[in-house]
PyMOL Python script that loads the backbone (N, CA, C, O; Angstrom):
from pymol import cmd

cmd.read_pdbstr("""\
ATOM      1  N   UNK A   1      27.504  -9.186 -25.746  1.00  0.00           N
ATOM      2  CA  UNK A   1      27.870  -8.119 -26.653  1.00  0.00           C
ATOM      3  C   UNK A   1      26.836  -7.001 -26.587  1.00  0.00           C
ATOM      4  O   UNK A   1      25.630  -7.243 -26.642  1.00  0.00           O
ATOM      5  N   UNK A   2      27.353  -5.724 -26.464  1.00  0.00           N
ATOM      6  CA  UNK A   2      26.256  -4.630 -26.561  1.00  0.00           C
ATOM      7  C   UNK A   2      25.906  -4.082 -27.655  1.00  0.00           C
ATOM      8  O   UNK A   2      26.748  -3.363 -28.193  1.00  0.00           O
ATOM      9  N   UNK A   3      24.526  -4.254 -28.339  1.00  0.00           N
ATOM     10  CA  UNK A   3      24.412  -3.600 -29.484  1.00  0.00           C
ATOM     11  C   UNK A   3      24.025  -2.109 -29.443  1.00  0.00           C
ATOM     12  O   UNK A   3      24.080  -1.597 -28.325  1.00  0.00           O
ATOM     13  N   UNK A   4      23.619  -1.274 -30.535  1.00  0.00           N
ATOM     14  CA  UNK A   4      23.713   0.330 -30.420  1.00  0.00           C
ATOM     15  C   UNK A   4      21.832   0.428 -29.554  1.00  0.00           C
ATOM     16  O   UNK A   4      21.514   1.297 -28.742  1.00  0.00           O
ATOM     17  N   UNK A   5      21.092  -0.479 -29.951  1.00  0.00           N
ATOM     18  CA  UNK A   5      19.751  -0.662 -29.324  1.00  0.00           C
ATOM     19  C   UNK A   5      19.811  -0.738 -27.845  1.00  0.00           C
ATOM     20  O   UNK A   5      18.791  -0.495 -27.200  1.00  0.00           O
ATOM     21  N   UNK A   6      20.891  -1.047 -27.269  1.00  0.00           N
ATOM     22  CA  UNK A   6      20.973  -1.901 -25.904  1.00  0.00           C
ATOM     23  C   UNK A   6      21.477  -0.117 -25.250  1.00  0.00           C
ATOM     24  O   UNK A   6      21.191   0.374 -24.158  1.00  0.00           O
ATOM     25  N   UNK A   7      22.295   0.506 -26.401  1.00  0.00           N
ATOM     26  CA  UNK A   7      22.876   1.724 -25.060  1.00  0.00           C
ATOM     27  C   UNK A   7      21.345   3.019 -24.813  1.00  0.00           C
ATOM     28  O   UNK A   7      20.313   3.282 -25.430  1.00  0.00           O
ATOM     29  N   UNK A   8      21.986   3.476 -23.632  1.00  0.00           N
ATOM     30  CA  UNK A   8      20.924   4.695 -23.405  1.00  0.00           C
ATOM     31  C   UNK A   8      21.272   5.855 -23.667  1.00  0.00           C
ATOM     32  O   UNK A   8      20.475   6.677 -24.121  1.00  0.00           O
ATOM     33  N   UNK A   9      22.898   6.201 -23.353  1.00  0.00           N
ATOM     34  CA  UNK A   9      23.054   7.762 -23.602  1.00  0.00           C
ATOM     35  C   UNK A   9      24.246   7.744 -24.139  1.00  0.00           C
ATOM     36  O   UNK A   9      24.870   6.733 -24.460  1.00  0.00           O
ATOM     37  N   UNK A  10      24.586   8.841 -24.246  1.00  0.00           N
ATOM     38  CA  UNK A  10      26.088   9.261 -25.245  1.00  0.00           C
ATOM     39  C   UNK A  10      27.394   8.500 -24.255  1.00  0.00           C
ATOM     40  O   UNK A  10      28.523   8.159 -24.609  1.00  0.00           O
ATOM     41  N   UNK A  11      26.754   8.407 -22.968  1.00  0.00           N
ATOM     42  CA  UNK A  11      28.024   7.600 -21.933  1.00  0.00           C
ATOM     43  C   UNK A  11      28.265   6.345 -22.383  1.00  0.00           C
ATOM     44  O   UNK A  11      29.349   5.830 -22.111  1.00  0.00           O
ATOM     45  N   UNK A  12      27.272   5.618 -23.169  1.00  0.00           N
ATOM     46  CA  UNK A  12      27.609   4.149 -23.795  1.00  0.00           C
ATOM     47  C   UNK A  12      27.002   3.267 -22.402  1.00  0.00           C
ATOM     48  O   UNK A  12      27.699   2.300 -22.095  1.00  0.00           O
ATOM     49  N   UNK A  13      25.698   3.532 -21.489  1.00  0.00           N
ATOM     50  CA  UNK A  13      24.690   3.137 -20.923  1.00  0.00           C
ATOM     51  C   UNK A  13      24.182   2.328 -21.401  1.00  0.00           C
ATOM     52  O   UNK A  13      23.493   2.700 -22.350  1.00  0.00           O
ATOM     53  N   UNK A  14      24.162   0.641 -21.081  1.00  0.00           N
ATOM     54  CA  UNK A  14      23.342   0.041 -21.073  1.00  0.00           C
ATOM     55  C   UNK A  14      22.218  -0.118 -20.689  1.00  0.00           C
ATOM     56  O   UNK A  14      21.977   0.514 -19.661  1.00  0.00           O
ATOM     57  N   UNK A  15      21.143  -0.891 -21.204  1.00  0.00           N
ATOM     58  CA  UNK A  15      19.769  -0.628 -20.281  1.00  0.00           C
ATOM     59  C   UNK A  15      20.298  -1.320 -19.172  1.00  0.00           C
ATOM     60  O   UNK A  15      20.725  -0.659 -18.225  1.00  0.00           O
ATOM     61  N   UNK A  16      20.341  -2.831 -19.142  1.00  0.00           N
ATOM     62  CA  UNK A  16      20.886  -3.417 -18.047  1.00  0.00           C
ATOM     63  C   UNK A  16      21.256  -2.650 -16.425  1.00  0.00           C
ATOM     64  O   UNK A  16      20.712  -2.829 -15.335  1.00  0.00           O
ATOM     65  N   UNK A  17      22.571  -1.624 -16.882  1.00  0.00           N
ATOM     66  CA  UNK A  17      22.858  -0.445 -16.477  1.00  0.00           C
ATOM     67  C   UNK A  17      22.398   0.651 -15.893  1.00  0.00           C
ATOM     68  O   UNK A  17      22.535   1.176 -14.788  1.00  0.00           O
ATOM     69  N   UNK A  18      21.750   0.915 -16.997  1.00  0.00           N
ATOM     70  CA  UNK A  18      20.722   2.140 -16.199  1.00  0.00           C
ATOM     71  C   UNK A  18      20.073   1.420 -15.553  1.00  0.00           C
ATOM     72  O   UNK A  18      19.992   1.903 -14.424  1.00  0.00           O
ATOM     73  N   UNK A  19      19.222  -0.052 -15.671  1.00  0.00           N
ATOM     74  CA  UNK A  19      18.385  -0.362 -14.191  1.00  0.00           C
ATOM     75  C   UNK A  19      18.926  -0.546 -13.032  1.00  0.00           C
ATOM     76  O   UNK A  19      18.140  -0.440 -12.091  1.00  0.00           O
ATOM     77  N   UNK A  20      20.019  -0.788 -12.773  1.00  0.00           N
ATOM     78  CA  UNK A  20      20.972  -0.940 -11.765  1.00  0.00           C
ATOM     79  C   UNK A  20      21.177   0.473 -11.530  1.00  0.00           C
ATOM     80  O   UNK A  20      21.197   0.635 -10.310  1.00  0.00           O
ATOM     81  N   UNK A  21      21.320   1.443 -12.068  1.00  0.00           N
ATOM     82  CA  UNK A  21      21.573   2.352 -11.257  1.00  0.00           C
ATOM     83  C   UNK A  21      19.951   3.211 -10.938  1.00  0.00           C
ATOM     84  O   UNK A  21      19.693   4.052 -10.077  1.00  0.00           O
ATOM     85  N   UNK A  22      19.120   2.649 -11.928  1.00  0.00           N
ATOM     86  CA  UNK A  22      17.754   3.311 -11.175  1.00  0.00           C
ATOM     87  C   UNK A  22      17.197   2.150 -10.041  1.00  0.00           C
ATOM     88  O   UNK A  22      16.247   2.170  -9.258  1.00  0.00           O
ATOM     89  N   UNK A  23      17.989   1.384 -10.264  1.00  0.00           N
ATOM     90  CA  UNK A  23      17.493   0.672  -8.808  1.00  0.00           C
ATOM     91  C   UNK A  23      18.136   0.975  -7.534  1.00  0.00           C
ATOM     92  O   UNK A  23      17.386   0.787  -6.576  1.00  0.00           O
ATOM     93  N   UNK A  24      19.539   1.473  -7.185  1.00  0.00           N
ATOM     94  CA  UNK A  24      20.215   2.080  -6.308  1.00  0.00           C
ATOM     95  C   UNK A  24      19.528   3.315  -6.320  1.00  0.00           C
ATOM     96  O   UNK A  24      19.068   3.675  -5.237  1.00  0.00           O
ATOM     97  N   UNK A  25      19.335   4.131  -7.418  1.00  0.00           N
ATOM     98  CA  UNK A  25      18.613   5.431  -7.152  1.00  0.00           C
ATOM     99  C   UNK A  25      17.916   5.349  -6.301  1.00  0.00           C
ATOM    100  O   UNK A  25      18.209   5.728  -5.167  1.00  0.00           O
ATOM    101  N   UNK A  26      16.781   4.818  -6.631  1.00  0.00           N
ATOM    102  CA  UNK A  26      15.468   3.894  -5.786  1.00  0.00           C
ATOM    103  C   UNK A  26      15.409   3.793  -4.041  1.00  0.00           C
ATOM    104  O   UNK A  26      14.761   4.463  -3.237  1.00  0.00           O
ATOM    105  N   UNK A  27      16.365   2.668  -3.839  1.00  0.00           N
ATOM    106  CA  UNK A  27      17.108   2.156  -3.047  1.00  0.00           C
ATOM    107  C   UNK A  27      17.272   3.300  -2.170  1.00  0.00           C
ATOM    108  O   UNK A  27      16.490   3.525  -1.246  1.00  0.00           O
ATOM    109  N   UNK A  28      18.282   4.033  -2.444  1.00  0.00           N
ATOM    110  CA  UNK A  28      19.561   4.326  -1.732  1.00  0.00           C
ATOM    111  C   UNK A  28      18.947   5.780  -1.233  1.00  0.00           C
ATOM    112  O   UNK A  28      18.904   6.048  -0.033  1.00  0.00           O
ATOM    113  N   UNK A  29      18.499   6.653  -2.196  1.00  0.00           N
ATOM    114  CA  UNK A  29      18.252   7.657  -1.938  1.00  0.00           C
ATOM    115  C   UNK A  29      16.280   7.851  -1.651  1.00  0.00           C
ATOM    116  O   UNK A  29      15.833   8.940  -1.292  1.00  0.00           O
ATOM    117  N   UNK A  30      15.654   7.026  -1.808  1.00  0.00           N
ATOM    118  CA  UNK A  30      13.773   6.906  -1.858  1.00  0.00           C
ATOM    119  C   UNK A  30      13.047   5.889  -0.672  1.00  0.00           C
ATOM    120  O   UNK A  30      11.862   5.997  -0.358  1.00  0.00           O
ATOM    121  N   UNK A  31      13.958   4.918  -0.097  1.00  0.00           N
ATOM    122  CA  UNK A  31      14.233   4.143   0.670  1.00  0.00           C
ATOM    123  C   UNK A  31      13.009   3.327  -0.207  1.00  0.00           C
ATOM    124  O   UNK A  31      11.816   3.234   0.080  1.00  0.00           O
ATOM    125  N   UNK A  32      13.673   2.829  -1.260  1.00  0.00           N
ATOM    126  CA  UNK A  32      13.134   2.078  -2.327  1.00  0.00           C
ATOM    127  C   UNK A  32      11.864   2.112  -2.964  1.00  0.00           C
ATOM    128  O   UNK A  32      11.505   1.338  -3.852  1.00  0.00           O
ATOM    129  N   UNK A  33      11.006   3.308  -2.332  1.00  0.00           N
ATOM    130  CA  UNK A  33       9.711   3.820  -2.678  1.00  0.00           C
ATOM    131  C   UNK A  33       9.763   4.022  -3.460  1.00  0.00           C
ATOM    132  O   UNK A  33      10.423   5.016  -3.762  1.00  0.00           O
ATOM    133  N   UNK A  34       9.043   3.169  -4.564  1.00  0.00           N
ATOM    134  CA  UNK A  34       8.929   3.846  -6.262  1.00  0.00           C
ATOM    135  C   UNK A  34       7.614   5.438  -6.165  1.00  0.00           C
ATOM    136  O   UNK A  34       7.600   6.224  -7.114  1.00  0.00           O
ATOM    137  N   UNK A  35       7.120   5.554  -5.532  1.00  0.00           N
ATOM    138  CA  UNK A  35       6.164   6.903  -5.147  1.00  0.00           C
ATOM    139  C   UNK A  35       6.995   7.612  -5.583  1.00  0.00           C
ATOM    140  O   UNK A  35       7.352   7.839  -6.739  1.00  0.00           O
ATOM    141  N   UNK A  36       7.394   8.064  -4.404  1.00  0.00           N
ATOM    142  CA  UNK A  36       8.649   8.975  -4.722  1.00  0.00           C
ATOM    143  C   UNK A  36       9.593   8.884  -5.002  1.00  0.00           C
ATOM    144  O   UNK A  36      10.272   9.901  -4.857  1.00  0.00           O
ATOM    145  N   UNK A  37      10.301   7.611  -5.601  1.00  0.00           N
ATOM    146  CA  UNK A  37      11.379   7.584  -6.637  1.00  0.00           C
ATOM    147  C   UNK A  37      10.103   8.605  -8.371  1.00  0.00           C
ATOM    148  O   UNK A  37      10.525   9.307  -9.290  1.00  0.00           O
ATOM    149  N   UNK A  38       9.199   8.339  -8.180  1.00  0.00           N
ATOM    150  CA  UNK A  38       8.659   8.586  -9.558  1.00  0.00           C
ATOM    151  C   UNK A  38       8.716  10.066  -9.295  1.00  0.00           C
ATOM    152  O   UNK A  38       9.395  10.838  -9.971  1.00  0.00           O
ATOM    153  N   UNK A  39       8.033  10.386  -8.369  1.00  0.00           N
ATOM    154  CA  UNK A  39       7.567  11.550  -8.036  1.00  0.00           C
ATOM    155  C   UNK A  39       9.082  12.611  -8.308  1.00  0.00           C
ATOM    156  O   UNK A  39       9.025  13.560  -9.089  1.00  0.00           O
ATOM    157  N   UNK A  40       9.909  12.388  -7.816  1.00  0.00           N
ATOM    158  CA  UNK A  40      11.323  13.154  -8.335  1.00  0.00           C
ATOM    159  C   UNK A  40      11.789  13.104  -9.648  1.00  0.00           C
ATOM    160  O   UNK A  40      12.716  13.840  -9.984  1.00  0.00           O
ATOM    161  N   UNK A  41      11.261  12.321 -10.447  1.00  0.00           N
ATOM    162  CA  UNK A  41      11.498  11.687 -11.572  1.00  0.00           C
ATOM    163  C   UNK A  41      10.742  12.151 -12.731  1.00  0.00           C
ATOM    164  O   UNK A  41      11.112  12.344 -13.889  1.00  0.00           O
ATOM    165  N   UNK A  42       9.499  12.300 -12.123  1.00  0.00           N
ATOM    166  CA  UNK A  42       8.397  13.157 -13.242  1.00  0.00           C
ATOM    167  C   UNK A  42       8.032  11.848 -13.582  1.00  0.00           C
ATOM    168  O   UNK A  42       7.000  12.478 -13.817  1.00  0.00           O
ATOM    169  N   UNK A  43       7.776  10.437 -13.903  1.00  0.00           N
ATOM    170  CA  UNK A  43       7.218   9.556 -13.870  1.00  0.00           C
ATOM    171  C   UNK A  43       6.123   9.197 -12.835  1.00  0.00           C
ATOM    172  O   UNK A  43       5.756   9.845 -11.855  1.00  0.00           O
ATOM    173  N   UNK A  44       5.583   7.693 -13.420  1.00  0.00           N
ATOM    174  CA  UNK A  44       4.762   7.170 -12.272  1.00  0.00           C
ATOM    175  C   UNK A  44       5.241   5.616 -11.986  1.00  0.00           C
ATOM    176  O   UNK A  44       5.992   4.888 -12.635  1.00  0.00           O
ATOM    177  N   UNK A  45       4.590   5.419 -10.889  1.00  0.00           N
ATOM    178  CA  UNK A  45       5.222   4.192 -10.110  1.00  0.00           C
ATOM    179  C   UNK A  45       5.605   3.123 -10.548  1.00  0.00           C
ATOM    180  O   UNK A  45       6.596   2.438 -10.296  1.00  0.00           O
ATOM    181  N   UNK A  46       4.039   2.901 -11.812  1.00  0.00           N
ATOM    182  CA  UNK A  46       4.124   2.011 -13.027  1.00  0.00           C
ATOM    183  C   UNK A  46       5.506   1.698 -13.414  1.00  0.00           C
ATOM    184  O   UNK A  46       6.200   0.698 -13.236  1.00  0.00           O
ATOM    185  N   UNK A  47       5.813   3.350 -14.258  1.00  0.00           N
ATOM    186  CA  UNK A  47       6.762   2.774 -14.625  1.00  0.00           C
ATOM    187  C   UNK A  47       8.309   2.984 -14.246  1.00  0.00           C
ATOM    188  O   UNK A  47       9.219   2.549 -14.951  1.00  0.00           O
ATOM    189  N   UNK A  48       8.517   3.737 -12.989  1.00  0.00           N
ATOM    190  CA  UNK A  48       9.630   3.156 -12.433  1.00  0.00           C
ATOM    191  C   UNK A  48       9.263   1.432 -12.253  1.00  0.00           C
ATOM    192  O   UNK A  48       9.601   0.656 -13.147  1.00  0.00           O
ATOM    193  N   UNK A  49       8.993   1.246 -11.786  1.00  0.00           N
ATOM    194  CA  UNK A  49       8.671  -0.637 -11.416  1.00  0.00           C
ATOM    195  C   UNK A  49       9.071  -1.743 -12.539  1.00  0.00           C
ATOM    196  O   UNK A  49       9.665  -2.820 -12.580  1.00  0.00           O
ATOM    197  N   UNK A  50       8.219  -0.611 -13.674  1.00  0.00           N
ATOM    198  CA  UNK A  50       8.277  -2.097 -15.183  1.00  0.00           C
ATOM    199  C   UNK A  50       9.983  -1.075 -15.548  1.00  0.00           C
ATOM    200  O   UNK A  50      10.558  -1.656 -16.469  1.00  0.00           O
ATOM    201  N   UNK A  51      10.831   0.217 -15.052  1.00  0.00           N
ATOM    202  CA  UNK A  51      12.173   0.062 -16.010  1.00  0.00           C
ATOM    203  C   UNK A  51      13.013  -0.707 -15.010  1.00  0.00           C
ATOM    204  O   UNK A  51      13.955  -1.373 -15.440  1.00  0.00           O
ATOM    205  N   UNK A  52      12.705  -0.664 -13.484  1.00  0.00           N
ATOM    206  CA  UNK A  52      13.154  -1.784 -12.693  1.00  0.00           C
ATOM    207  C   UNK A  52      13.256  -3.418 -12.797  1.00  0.00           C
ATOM    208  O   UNK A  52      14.249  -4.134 -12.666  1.00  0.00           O
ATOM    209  N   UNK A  53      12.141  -3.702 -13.027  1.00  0.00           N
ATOM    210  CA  UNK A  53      11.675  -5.163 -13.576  1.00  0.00           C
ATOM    211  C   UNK A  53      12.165  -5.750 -15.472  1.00  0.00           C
ATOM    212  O   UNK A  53      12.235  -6.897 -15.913  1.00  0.00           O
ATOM    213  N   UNK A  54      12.460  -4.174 -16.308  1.00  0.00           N
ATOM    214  CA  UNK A  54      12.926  -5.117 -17.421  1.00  0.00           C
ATOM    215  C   UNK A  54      11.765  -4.624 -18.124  1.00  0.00           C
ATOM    216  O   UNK A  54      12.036  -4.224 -19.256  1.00  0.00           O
ATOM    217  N   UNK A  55      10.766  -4.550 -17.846  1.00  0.00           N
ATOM    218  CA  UNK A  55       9.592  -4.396 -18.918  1.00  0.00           C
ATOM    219  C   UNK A  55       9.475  -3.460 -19.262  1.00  0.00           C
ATOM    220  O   UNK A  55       8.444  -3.464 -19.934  1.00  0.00           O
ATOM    221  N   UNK A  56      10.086  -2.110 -19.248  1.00  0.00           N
ATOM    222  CA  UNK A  56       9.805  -0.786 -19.594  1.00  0.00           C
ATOM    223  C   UNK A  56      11.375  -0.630 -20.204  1.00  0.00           C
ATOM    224  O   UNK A  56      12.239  -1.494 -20.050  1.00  0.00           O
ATOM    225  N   UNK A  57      11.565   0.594 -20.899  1.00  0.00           N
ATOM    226  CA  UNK A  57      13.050   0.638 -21.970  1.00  0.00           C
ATOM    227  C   UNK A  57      13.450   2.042 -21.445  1.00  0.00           C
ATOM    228  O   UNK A  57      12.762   3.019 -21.742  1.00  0.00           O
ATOM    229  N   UNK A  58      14.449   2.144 -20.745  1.00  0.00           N
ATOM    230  CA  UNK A  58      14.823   3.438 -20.136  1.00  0.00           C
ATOM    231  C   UNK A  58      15.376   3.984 -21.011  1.00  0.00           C
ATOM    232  O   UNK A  58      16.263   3.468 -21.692  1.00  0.00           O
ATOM    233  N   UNK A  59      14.844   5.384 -21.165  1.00  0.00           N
ATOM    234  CA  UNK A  59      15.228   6.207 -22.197  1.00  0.00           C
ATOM    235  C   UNK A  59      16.144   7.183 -21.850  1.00  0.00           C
ATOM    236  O   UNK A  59      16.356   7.042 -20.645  1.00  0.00           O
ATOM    237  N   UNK A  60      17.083   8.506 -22.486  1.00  0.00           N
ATOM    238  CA  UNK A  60      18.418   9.015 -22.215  1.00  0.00           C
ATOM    239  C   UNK A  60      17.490   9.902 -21.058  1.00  0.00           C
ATOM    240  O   UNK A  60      17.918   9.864 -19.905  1.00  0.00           O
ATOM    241  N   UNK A  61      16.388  10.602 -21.293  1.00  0.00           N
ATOM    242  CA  UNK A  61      16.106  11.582 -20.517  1.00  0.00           C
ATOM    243  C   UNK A  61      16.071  11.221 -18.900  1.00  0.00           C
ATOM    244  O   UNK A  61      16.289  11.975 -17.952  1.00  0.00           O
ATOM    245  N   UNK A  62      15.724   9.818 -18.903  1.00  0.00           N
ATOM    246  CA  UNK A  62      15.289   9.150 -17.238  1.00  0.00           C
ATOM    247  C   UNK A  62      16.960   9.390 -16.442  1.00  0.00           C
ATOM    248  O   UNK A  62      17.324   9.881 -15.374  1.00  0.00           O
ATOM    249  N   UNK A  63      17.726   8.697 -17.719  1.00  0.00           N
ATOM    250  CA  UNK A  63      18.558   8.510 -16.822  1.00  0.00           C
ATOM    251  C   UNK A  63      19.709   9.563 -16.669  1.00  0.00           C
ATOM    252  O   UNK A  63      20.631   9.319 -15.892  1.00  0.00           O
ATOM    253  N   UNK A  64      19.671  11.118 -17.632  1.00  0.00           N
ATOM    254  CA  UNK A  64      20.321  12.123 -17.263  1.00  0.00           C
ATOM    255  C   UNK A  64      19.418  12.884 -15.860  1.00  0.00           C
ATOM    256  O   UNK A  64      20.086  13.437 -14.986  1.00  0.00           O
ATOM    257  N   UNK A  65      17.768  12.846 -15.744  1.00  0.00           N
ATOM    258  CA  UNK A  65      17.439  13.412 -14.187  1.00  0.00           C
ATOM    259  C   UNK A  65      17.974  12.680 -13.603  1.00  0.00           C
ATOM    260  O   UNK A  65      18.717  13.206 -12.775  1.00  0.00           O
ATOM    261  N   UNK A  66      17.983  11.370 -13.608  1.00  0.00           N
ATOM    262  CA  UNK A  66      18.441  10.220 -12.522  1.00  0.00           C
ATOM    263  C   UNK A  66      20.325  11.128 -12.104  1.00  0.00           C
ATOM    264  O   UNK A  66      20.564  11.384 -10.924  1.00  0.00           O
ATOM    265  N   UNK A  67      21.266  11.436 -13.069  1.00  0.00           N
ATOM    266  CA  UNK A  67      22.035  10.955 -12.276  1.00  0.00           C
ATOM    267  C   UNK A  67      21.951  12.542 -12.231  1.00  0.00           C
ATOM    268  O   UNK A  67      22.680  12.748 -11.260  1.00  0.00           O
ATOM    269  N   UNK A  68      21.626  13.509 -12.561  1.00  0.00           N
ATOM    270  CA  UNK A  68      21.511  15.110 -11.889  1.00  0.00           C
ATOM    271  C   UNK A  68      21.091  15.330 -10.819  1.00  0.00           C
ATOM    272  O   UNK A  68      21.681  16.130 -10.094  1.00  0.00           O
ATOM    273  N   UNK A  69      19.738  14.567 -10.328  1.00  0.00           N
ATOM    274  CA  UNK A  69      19.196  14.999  -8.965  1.00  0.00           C
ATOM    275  C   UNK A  69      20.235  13.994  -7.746  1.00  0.00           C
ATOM    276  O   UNK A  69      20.546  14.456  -6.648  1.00  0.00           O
ATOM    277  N   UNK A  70      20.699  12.424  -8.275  1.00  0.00           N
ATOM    278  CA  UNK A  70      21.801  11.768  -7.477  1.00  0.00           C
ATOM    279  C   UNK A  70      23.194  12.591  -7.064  1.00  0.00           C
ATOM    280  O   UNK A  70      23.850  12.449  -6.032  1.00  0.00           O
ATOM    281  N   UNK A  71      23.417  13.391  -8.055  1.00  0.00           N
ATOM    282  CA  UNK A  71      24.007  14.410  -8.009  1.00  0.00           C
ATOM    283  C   UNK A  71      24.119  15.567  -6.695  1.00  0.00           C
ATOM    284  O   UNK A  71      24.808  15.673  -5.681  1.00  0.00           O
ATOM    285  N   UNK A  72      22.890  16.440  -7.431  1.00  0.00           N
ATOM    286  CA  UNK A  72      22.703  17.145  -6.005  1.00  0.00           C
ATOM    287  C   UNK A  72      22.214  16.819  -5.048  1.00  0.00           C
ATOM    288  O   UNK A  72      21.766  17.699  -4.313  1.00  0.00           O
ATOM    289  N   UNK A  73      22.090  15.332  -4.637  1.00  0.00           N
ATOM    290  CA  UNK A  73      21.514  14.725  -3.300  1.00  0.00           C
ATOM    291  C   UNK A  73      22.335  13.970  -2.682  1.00  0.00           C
ATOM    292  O   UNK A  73      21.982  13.291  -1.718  1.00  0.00           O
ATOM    293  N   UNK A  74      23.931  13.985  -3.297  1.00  0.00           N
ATOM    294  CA  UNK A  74      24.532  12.908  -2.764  1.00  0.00           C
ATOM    295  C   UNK A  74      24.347  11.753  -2.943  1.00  0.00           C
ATOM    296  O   UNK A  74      25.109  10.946  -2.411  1.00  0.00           O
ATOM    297  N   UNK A  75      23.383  11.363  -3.669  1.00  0.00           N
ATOM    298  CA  UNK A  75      22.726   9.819  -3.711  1.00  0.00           C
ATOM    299  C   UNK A  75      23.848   9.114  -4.940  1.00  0.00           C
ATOM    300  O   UNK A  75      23.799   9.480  -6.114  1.00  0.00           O
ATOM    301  N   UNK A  76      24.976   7.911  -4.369  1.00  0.00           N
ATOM    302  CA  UNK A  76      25.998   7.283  -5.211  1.00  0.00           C
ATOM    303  C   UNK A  76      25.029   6.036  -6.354  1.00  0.00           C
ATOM    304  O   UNK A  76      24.345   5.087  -5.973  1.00  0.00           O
ATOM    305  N   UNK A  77      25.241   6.389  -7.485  1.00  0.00           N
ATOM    306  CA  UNK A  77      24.736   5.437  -8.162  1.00  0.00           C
ATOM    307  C   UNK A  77      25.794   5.063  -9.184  1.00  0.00           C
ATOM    308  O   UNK A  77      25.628   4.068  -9.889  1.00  0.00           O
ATOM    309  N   UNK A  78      26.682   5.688  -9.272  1.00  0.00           N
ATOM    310  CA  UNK A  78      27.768   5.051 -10.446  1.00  0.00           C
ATOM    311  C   UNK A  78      28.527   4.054  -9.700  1.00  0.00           C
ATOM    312  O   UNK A  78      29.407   3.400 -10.261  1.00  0.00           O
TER     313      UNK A  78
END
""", "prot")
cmd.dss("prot")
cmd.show_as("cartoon", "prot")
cmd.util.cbc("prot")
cmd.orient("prot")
């Protein structure tokens, strides 16, 4: 069951969710380099890694750059 704690953005984003798609972000478009997955991101490696791993709480802002720059890069994460 998803509670209102669990979503990230007005899309009804799970965290779960958003790590899966910041892990394809990652992945797909960084060739899984959290460096520069962060570095596009305005984060640091840290914590792409701990919202990858679960230990960090992805917040609405990560994951509206996430899917804007996937956006203009072609990079599929939905």
């Amino acid at each position: 069951m998803t509670t209102k704690e669990n979503i990230v953005d007005d899309q009804g984003t799970t965290q779960e969710q958003a790590r899966e798609k910041l892990e394809k972000f990652c992945r797909e478009g960084f060739e899984n380099d959290s460096e520069k997955c962060a570095l596009v991101l305005g984060r640091t490696a840290d914590e792409i890694d701990g919202f990858i791993s679960g230990d960090e709480t992805i917040d609405d802002d990560l994951v509206m750059k996430m899917r804007g720059i996937a956006e203009e890069r072609g990079i599929e994460i939905e």
